[in-house]
N, CA, C and O of each residue as an XYZ file, in Angstrom:
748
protein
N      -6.006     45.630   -101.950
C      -5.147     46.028   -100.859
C      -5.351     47.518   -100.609
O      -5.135     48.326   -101.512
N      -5.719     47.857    -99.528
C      -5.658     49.603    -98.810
C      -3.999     49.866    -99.020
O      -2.992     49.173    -99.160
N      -4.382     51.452    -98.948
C      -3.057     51.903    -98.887
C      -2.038     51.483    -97.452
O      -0.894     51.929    -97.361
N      -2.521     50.759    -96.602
C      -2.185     50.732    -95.468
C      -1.257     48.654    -95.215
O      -0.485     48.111    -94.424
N      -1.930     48.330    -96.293
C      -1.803     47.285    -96.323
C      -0.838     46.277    -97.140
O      -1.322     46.117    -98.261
N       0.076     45.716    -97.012
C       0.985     45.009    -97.974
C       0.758     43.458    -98.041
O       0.659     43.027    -96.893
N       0.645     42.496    -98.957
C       1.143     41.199    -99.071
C       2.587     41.008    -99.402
O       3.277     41.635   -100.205
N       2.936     39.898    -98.531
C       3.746     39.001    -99.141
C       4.141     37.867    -99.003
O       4.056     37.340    -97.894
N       4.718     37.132   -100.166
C       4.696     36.324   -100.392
C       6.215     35.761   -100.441
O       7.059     36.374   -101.095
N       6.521     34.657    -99.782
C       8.232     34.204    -99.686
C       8.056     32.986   -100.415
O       7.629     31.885   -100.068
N       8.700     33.661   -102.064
C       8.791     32.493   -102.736
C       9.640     31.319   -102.126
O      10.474     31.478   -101.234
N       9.255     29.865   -102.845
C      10.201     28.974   -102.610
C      11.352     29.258   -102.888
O      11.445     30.237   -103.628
N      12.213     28.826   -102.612
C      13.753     28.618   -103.051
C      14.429     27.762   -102.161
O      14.263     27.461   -100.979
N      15.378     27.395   -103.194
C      16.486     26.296   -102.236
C      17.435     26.753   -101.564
O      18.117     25.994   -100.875
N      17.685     28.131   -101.627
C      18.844     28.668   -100.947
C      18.134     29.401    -99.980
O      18.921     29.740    -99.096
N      17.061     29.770    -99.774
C      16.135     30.645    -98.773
C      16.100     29.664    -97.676
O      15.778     28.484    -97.814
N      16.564     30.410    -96.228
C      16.109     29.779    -95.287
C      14.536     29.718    -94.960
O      13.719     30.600    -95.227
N      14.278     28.456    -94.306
C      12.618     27.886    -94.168
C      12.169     28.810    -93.446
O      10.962     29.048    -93.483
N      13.110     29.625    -92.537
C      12.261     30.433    -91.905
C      11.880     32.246    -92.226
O      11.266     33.176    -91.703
N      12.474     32.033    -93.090
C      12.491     33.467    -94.328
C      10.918     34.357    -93.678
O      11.045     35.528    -93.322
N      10.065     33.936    -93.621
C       8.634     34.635    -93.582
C       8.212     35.269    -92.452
O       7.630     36.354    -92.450
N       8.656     34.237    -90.915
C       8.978     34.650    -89.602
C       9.982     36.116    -89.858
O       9.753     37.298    -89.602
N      11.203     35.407    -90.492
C      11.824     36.690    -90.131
C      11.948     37.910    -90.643
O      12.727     38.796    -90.290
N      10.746     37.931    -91.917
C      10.426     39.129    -91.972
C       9.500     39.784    -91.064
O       9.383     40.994    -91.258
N       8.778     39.257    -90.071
C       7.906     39.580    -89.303
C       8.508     40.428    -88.195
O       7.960     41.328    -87.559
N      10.220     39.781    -88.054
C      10.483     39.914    -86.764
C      11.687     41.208    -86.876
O      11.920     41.917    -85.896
N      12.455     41.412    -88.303
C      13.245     42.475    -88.659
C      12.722     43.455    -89.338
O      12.729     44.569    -88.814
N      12.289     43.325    -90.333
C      11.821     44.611    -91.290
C      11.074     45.673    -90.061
O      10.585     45.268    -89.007
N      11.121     46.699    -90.387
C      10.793     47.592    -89.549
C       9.862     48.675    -90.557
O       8.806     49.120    -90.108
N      10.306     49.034    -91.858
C       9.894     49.644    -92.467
C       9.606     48.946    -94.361
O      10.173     47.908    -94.702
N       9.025     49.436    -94.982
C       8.144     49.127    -96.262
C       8.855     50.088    -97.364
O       8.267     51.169    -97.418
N       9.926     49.998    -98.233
C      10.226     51.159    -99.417
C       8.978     50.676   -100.439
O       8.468     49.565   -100.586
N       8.727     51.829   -101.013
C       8.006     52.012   -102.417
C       8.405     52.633   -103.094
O       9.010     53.655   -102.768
N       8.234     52.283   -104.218
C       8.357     53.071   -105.217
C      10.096     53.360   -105.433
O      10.494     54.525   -105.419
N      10.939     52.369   -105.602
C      12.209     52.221   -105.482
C      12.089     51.081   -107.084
O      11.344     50.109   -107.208
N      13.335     51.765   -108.383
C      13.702     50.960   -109.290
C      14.868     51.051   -109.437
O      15.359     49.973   -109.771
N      15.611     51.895   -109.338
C      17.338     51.384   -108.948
C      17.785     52.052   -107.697
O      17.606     53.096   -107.071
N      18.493     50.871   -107.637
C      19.358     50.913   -105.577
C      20.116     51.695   -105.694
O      20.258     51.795   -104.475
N      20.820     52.430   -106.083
C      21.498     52.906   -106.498
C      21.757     54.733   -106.333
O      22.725     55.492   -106.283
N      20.953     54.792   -106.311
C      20.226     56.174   -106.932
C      19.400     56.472   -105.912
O      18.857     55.697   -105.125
N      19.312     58.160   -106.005
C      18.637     58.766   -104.698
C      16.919     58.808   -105.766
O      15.816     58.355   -105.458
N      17.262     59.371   -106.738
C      16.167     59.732   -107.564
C      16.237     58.773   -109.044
O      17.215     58.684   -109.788
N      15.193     58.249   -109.176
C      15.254     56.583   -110.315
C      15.063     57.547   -111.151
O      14.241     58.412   -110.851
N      15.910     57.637   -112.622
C      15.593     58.591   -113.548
C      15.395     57.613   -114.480
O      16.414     56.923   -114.434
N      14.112     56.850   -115.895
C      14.831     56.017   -117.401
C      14.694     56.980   -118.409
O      15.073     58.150   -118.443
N      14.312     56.546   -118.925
C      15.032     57.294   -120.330
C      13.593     58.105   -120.547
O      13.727     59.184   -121.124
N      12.263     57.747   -120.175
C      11.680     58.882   -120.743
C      10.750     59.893   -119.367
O       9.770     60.601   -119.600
N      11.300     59.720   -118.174
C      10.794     60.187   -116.907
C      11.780     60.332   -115.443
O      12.643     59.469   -115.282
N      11.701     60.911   -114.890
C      12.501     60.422   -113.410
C      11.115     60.491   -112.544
O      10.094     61.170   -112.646
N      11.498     59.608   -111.766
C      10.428     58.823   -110.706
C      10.360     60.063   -109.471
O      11.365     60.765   -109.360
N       9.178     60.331   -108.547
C       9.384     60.770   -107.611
C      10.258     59.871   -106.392
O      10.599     58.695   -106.519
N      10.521     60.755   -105.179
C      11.120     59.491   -103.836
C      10.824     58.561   -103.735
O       9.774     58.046   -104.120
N      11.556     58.180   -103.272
C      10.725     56.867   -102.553
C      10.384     57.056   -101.610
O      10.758     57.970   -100.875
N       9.256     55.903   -101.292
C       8.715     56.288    -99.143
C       9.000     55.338    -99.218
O       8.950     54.491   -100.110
N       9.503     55.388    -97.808
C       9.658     54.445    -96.502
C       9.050     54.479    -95.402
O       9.567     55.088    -94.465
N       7.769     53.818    -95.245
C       6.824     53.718    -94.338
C       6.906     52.416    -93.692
O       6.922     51.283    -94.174
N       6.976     53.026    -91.946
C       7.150     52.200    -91.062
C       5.800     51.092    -90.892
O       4.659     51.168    -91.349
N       6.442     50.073    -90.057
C       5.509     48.640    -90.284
C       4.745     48.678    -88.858
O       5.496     48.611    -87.885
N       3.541     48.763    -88.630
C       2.577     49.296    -87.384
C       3.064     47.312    -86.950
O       3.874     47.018    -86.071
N       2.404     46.393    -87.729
C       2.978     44.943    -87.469
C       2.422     44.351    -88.541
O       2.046     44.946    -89.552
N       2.343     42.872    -88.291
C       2.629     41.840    -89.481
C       1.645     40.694    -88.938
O       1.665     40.275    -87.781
N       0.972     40.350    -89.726
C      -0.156     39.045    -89.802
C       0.629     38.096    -90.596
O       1.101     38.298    -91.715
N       0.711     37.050    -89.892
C       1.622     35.766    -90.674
C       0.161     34.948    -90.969
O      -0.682     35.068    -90.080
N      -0.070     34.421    -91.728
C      -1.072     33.344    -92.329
C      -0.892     32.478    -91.028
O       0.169     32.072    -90.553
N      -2.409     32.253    -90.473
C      -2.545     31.694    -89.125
C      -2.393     29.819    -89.322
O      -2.761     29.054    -88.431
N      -1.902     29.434    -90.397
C      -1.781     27.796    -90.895
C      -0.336     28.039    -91.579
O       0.101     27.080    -92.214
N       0.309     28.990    -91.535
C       1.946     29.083    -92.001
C       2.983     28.077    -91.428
O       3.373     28.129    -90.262
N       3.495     26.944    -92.545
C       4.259     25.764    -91.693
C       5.319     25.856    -92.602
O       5.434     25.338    -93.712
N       6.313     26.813    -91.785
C       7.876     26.988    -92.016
C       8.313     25.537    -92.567
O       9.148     25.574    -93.471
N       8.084     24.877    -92.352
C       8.672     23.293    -92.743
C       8.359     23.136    -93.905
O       9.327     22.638    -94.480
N       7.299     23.326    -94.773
C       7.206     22.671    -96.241
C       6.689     23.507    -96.977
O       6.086     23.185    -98.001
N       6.949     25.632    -96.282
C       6.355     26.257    -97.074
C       4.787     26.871    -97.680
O       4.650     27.804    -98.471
N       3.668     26.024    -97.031
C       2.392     25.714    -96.621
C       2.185     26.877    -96.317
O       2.878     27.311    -95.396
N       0.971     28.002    -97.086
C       0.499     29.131    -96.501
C       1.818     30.037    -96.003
O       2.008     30.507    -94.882
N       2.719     30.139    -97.259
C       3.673     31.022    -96.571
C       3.650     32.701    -97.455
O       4.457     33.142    -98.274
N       2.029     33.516    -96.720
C       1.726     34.726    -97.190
C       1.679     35.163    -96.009
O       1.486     34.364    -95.093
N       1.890     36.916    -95.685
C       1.761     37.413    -94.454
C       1.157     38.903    -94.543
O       1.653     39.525    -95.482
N       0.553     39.365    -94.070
C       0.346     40.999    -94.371
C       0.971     42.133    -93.399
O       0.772     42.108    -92.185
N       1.496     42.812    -93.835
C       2.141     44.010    -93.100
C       1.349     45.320    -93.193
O       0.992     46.075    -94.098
N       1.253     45.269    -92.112
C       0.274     46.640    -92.080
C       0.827     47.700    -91.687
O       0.930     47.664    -90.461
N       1.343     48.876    -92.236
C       1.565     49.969    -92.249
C       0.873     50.957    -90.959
O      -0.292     50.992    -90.563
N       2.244     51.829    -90.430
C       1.807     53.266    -89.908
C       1.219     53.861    -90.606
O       0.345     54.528    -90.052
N       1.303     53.988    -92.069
C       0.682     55.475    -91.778
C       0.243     54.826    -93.667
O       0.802     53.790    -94.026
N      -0.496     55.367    -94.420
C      -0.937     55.122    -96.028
C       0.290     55.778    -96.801
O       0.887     56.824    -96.546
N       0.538     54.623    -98.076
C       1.580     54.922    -99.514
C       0.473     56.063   -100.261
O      -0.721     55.895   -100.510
N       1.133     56.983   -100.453
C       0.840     58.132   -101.499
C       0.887     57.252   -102.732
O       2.026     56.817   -102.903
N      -0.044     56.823   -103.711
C      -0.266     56.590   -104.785
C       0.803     57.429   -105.524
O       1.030     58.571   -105.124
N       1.542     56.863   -106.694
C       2.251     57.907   -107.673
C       2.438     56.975   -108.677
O       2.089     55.796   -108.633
N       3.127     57.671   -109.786
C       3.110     56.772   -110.964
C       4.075     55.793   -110.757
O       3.857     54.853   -111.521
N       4.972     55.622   -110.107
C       6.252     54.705   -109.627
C       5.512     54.070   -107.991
O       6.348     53.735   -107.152
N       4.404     53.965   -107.702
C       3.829     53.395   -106.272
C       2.476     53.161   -106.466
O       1.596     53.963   -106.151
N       2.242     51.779   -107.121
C       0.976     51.961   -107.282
C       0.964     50.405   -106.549
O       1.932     49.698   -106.267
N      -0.806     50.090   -106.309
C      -1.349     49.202   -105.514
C      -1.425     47.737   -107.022
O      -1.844     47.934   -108.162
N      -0.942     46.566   -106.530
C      -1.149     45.322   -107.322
C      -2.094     44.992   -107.082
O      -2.402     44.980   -105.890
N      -3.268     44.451   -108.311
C      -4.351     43.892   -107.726
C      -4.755     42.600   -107.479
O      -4.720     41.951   -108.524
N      -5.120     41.966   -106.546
C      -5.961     40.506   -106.107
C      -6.767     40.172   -107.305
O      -7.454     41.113   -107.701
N      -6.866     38.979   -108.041
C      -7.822     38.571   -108.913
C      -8.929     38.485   -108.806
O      -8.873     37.489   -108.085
N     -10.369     38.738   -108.931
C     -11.284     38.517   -108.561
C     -11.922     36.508   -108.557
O     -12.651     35.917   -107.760
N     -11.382     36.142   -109.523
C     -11.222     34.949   -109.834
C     -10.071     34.237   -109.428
O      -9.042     34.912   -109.433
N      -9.971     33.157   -109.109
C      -8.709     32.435   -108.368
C      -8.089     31.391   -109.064
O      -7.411     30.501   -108.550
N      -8.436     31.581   -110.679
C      -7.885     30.402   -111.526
C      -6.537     31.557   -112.257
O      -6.453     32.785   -112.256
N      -5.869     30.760   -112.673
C      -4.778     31.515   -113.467
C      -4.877     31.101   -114.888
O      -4.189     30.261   -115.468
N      -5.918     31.883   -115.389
C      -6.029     31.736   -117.212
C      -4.734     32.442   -118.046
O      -4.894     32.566   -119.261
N      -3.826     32.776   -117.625
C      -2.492     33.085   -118.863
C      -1.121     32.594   -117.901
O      -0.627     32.884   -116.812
N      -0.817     31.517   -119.224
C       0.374     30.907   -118.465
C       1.604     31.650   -118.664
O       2.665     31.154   -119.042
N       1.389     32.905   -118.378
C       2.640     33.561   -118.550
C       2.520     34.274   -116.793
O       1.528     34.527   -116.109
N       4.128     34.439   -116.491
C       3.800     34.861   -114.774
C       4.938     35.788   -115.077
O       5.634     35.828   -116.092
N       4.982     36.430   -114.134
C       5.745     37.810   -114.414
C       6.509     37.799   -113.162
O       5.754     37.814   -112.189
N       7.770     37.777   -112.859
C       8.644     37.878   -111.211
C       9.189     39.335   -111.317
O       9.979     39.573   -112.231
N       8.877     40.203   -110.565
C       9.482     41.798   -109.907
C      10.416     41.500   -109.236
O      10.410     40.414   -108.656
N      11.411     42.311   -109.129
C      12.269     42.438   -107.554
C      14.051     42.639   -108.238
O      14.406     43.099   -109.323
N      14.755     42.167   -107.264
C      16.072     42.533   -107.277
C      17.024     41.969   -107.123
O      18.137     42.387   -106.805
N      16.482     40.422   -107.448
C      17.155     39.296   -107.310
C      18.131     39.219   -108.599
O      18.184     40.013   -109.539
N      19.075     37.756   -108.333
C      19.569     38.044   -109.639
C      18.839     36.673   -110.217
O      18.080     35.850   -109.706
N      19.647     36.880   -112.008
C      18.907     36.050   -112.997
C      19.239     35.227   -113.359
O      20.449     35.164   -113.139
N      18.688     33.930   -114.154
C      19.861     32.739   -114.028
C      21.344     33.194   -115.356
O      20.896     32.777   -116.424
N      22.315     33.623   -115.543
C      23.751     33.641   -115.157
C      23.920     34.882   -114.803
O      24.628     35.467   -115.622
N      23.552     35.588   -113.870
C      24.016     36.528   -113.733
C      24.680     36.411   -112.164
O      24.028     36.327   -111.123
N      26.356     36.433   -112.311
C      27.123     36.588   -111.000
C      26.530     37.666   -109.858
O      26.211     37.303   -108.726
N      26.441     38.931   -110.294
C      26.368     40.030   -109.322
C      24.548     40.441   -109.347
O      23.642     40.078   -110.099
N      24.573     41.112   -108.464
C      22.652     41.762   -108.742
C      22.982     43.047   -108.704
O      23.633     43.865   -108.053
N      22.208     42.916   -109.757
C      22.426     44.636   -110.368
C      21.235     45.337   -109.698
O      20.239     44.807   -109.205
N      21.571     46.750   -109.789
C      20.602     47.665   -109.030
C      19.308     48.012   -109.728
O      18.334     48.603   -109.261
N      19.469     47.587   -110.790
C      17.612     48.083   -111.255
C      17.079     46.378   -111.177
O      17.444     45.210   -111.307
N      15.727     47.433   -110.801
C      14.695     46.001   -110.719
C      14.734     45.348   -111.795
O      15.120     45.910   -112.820
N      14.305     43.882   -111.804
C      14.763     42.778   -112.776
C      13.064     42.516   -113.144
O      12.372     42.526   -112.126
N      12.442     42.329   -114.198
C      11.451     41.416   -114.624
C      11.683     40.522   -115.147
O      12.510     40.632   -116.052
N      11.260     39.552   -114.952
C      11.522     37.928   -115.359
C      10.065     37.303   -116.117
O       8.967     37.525   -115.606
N      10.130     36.946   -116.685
C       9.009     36.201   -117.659
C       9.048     34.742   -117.694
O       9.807     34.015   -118.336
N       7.951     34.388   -116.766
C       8.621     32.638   -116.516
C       7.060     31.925   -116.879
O       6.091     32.682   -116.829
N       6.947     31.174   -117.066
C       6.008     30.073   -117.739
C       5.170     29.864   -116.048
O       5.904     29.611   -115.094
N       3.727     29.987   -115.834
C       3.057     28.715   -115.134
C       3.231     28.259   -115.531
O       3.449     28.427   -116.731
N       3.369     26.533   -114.531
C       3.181     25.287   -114.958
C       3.044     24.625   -114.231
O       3.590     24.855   -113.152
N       2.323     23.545   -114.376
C       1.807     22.381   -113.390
C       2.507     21.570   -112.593
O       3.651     21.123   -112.676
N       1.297     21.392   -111.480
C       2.262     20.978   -110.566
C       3.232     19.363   -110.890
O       4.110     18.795   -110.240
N       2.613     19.075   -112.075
C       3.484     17.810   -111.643
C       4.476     18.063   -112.505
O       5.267     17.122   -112.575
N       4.769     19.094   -113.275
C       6.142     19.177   -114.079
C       6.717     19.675   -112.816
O       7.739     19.019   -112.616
N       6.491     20.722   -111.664
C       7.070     21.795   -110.749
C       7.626     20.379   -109.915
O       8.779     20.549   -109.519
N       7.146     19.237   -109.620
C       7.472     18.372   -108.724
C       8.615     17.767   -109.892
O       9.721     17.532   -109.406
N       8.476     17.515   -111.245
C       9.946     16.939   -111.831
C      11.443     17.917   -111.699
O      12.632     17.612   -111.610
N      10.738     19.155   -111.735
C      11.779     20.025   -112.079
C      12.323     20.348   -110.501
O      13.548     20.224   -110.514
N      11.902     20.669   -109.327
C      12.040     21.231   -108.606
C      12.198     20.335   -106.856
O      12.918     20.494   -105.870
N      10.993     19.319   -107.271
C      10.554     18.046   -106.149
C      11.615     17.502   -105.091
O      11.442     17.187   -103.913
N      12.533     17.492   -105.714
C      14.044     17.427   -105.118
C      14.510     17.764   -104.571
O      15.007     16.978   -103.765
N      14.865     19.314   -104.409
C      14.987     20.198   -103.636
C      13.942     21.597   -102.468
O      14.249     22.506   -101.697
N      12.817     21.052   -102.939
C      11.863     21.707   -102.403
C      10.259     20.974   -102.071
O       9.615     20.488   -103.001
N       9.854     20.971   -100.974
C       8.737     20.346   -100.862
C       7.504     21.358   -101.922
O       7.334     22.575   -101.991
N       6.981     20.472   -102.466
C       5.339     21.109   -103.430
C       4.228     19.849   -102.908
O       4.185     18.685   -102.509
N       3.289     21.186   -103.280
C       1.840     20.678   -102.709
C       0.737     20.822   -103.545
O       0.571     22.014   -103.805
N      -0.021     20.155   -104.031
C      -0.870     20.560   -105.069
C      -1.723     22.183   -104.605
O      -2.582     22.598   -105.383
N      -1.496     22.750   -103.711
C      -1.774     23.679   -103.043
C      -1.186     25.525   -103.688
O      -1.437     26.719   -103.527
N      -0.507     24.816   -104.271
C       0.687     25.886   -104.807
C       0.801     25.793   -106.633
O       0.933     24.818   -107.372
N       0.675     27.380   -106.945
C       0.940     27.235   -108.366
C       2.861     27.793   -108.424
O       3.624     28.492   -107.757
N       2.889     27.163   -109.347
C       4.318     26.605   -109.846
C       4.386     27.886   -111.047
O       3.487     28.461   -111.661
N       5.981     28.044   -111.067
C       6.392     28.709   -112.467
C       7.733     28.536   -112.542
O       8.339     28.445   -111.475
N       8.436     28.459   -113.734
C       9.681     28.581   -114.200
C       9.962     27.375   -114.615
O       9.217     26.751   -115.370
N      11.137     26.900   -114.134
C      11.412     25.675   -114.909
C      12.320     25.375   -116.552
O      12.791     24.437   -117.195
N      12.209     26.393   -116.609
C      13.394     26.607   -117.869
C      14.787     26.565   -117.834
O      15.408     27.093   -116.912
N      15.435     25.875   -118.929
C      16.981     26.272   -118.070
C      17.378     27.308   -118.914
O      17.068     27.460   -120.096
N      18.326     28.246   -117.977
C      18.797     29.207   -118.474
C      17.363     30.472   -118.272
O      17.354     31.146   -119.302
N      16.414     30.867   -117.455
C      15.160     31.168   -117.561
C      14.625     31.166   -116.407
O      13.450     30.802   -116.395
N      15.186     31.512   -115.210
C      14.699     31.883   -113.842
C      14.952     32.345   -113.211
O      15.817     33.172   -113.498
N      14.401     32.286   -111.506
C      14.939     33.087   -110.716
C      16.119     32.699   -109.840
O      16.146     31.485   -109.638
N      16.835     33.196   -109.418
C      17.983     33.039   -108.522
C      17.869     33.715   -107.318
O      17.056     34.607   -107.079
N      18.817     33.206   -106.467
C      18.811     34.393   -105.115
C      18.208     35.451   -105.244
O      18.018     35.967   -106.345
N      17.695     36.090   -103.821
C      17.359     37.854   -103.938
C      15.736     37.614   -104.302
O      14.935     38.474   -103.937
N      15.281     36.462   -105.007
C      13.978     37.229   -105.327
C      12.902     36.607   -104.330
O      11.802     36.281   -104.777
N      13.159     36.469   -103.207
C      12.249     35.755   -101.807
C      11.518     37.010   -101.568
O      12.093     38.045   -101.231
N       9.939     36.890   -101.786
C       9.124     37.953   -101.305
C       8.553     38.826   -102.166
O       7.775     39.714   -101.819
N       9.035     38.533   -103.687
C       8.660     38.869   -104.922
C       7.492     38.500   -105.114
O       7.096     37.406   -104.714
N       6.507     39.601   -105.954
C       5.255     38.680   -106.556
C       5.434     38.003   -107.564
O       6.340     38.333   -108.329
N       4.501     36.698   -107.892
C       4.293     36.556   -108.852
C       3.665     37.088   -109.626
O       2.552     36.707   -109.263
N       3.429     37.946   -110.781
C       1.888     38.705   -111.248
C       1.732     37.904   -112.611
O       2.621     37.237   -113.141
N       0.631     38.066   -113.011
C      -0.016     37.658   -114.152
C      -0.509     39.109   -114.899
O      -0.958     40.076   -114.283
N      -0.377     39.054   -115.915
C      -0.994     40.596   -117.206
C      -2.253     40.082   -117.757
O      -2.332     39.123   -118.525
N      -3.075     40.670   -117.385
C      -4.436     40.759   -118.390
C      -4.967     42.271   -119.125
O      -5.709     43.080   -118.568
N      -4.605     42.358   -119.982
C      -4.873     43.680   -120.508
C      -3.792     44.349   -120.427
O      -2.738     44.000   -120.958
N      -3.996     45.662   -119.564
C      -3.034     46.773   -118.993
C      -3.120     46.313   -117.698
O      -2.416     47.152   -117.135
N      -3.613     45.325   -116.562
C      -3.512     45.367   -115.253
C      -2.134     44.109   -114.860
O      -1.707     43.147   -115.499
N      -1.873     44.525   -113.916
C      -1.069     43.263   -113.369
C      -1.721     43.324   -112.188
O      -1.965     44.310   -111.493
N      -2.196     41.260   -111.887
C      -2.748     40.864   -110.442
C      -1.499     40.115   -109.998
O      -0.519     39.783   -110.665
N      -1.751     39.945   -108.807
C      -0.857     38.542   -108.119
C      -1.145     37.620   -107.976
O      -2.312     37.534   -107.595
N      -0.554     36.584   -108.111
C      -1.065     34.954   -108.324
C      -1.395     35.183   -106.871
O      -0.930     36.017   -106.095
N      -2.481     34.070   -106.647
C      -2.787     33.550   -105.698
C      -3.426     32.725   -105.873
O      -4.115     32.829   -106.888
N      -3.612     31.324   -104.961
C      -5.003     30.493   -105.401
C      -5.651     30.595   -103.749
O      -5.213     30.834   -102.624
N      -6.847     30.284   -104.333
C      -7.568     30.210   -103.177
C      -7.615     28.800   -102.667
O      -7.770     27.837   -103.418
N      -7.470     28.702   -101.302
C      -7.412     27.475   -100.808
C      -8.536     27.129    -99.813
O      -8.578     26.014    -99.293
């Protein structure tokens, strides 16, 4: 991804409206980076404080030209930025896999959603540690409430061990080494 350039991705969920992906196309106006608690003008943890955050405006938005609001199908879009994210240690670029298989079944969820029992969403970003898993467990666990396609890699499924509201648009990433990529499969 250029500095100019964003993915995303509108996870499934059962409480997300189908048309979640459109309407980021059609409201968001601008892109924050480099933001870990809401809260706060300046993200300080315990062994650094973060520079600003930017907020860089959205020039427009490429919706995946086969995107079918109805069952979720190709629901990635790219937002392309006014102007390039200043690289910093709190704004850095996720990388695309060069390979399109997902060799570690461990998946990693970012964002600001909340967690399964948690009533309120708290202001620092949440990491979640959820299992890949196949599609035909994702169709026992999930099939019910959400259309799946062998098209789509699956994660979570644990009880007590997922995501909840808030995290629509989150990556999935995978860790190899020191890097984090984003799931994707190639279709």
């Amino acid at each position: 991804m250029s500095p100019k350039n964003f993915s995303v991705a509108n996870r499934n969920s059962s409480e997300a409206p189908k048309s979640d992906m459109l309407r980021v196309a059609f409201w968001a106006e601008t892109v924050r980076v480099g933001e870990w608690m809401t809260n706060t003008a300046i993200d300080c943890g315990t062994e650094f404080c973060g520079l600003p955050v930017q907020d860089t405006a959205i020039s427009h938005v490429v919706v995946h030209p086969e995107y079918q609001k109805q069952t979720y199908k190709h629901n990635i879009a790219l937002l392309v930025l006014r102007s390039k994210i200043n690289y910093t240690v709190t704004a850095q670029p996720i990388c695309l896999p060069e390979s399109w298989s997902v060799t570690n079944n461990n998946g990693v969820l970012v964002g600001w959603g909340k967690t399964a029992g948690q009533t309120t969403t708290p202001p620092q970003q949440q990491v979640l540690n959820l299992p890949i898993i196949s599609i035909q467990e994702c169709i026992r666990v999930y099939g019910k409430t959400l259309p799946i396609s062998e098209e789509q890699v699956c994660a979570g499924g644990q009880p007590g061990n997922d995501a909840c509201s808030g995290f629509g648009g989150a990556p999935l990433l995978v860790r190899h080494g020191d890097t984090h990529y984003q799931i994707c499969k190639k279709h």
